[in-house]
C-alpha positions in Angstrom: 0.0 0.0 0.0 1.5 3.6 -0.9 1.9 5.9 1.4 -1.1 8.3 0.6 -3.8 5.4 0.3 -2.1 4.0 3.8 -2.6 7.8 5.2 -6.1 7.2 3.9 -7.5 4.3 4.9 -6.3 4.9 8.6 -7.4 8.3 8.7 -11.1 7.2 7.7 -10.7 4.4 10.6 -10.0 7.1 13.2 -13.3 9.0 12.1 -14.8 5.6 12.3 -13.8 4.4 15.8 -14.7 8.2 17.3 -18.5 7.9 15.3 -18.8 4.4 17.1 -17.2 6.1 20.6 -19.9 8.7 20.5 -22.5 6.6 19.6 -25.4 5.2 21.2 -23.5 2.1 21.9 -20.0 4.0 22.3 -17.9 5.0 25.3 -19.6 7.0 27.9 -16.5 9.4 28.4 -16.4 9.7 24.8 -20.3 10.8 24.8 -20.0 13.2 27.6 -17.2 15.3 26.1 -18.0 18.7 25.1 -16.0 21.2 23.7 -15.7 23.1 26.9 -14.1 19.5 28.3 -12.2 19.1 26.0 -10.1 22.8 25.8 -7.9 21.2 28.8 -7.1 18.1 26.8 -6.2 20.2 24.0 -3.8 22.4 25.8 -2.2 19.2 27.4 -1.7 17.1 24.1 0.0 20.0 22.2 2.7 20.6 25.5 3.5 17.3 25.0 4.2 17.3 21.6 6.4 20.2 22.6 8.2 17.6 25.1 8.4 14.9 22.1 10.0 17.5 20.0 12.5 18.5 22.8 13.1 14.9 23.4 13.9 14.4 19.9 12.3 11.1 20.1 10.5 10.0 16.6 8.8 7.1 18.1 7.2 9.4 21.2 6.3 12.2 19.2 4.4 10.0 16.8 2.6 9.0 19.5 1.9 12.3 21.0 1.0 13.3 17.7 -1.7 10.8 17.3 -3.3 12.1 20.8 -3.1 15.6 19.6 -5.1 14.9 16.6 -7.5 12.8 18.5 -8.2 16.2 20.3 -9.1 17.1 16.6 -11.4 15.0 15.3 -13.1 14.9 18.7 -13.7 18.6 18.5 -15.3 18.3 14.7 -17.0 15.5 15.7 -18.9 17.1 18.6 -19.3 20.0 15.9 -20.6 18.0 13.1 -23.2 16.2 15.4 -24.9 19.7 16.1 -24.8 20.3 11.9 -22.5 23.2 12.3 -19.3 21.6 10.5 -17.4 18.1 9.8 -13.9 17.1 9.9 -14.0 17.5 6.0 -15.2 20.8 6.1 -11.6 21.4 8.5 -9.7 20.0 5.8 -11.1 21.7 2.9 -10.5 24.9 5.0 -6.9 24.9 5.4 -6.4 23.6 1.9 -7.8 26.3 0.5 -5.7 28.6 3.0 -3.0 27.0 2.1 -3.2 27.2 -1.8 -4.7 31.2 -1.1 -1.4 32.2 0.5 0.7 30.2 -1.8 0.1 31.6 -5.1 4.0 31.1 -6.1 3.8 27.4 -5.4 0.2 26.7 -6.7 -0.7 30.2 -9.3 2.9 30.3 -10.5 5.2 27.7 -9.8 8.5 27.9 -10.0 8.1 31.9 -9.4 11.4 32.6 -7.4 11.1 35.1 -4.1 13.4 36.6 -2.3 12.3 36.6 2.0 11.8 39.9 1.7 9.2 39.3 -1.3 7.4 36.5 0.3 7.0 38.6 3.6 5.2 41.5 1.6 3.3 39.3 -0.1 1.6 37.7 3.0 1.0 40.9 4.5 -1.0 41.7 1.5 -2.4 38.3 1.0 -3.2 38.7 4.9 -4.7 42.1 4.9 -6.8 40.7 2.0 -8.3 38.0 3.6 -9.4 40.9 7.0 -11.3 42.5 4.4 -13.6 40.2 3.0 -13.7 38.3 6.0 -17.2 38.4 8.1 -15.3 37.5 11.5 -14.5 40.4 13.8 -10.9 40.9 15.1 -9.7 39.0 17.7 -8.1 40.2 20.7 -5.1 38.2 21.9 -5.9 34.8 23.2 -6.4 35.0 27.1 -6.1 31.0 27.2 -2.2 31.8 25.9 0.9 31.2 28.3 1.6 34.5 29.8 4.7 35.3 27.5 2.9 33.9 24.3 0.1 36.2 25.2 2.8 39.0 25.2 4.3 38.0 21.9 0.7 38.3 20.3 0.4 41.8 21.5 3.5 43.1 19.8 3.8 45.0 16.6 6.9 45.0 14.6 7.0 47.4 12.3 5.2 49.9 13.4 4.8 53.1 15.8 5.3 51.1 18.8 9.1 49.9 18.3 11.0 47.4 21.0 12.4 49.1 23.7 16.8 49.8 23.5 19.1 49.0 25.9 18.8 52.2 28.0 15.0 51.4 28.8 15.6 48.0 29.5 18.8 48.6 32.0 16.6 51.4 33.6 13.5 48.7 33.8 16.0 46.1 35.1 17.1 48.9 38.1 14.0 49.4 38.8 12.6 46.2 39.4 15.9 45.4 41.6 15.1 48.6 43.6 11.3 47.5 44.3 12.7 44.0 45.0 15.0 45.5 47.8 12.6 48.1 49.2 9.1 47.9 47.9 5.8 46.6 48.7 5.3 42.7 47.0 2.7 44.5 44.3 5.2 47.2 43.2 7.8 44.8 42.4 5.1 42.6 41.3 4.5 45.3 39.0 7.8 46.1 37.9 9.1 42.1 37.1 6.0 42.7 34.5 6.8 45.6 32.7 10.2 43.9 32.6 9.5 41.2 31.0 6.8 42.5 28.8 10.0 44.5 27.6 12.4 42.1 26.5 9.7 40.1 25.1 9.6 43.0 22.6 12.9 43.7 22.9 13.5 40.4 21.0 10.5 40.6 18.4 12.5 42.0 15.6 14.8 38.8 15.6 11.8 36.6 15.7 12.9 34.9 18.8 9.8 32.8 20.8 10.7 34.0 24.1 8.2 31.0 25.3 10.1 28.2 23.8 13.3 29.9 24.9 12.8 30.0 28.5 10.7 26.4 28.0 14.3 24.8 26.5 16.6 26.8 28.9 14.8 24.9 31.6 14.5 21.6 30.4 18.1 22.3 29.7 18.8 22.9 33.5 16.1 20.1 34.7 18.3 17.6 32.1 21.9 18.9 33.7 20.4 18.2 37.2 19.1 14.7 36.4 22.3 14.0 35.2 24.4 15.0 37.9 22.2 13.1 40.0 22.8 9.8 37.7 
C-alpha cells in the first residue's frame, strides 16, 4: 500500500472508531465530552508534543501526535453532530488557506522570491483576507501562556518599536530597587513591565521567548538529572 492510500485508509478508521465512541452504543466518556471539556485536553496534548519535539524522540512524538489529533477530530466531531461543520469541512478549509497564500507554489510555480518578497506578499495576502472576512478581530488569546500572550500583543514594524538597551537597563534597576525596598505588588508590578519589555525587545529577531525560556529549563532540569545519575 503507498503511502497516501495507507494515510487514507487509517485516517477514515479514526473518524470511524470516534463515530462508534460517540455513539449510542460507544464509550460514555467519549459521549460526555464537550468542547468546553475538552479545551484542557487540547492544551495538554500540544505541550506534550512540545516535550516529544525536545526529546527528539520520533517514536514518542508520533505518539503524541496521534493524541493531539485525537483532540481534533473529537472537537469536529462534537461540531458535526450539532450540523454546524465536519472534519471535512476542516480540511477543505486549510487547503484552501493553504493554496490562497501560496500563489508562487500553486498560481505560479516555479516563481522565485526573495524573503523579503514573500513577507510582503503575505502581508498583503493577509490584509486581504481581513477585508472580506465576516469575523470580527480577535483580541489576543487569554487562554495563551503569559509570555505567548505577550508575543501576540506586539507590533513590529510599526509606531510602537521594541524598547533599547537604556530602557531595558533602567526597567532592570527598577525592578531590583522594588525587590529590595518595595511593597510585593510594586515589584510585582515592575518584574511585569520587565519582562513584557524584553519580550519586545527580542521581536525584531523573531525569537519565541516561550520556547526559549521552556528549552533553557529543560536544559537545567536535564543537567540536574544527570548530575544526579
Amino acid at each position: 500500500m503507498n503511502p497516501l492510500t495507507s494515510a487514507q485508509f487509517t485516517l477514515q478508521r479514526l473518524l470511524d472508531i470516534i463515530v462508534q465512541l460517540r455513539g449510542p452504543e460507544g464509550c460514555p466518556w467519549d459521549r460526555a465530552q464537550t468542547k468546553e471539556t475538552l479545551r484542557s485536553y487540547l492544551l495538554e496534548e500540544t505541550y506534550e508534543v512540545l516535550d516529544a519535539i525536545e526529546g527528539d524522540n520520533p517514536a514518542e512524538l508520533c505518539d503524541e501526535l496521534g493524541d493531539l489529533l485525537l483532540q481534533i477530530v473529537l472537537l469536529a466531531r462534537l461540531h458535526e453532530e450539532l450540523g454546524l461543520f465536519a472534519f471535512a469541512d476542516v480540511c477543505a478549509s486549510i487547503c484552501e488557506k493553504l493554496v490562497r497564500r501560496h500563489p508562487h507554489v500553486f498560481s505560479k510555480p516555479g516563481q522565485e522570491l526573495s524573503a523579503s518578497q514573500l513577507d510582503r506578499q503575505w502581508q498583503r495576502i493577509k490584509a486581504e483576507e481581513r477585508r472580506h472576512s465576516p469575523k470580527p478581530a480577535h483580541p489576543p488569546l487569554q487562554a495563551l501562556p503569559s509570555l505567548l500572550l505577550a508575543q501576540s500583543t506586539v507590533s513590529v514594524p510599526g509606531p510602537d518599536q521594541p524598547p533599547g538597551p537604556d530602557e531595558l537597563r533602567s526597567l532592570l534597576d527598577e525592578f531590583l530597587y522594588a525587590r529590595e525596598s518595595a511593597p510585593t505588588e510594586t515589584t510585582e508590578e515592575a518584574l511585569a513591565e520587565l519582562l513584557l519589555s524584553l519580550v519586545r525587545s527580542v521581536a525584531p529577531l523573531e525569537i519565541n521567548a516561550e520556547l526559549a525560556l521552556r528549552r533553557k529549563i529543560l536544559q537545567q532540569q536535564k543537567s540536574i538529572q544527570n548530575e544526579k545519575s
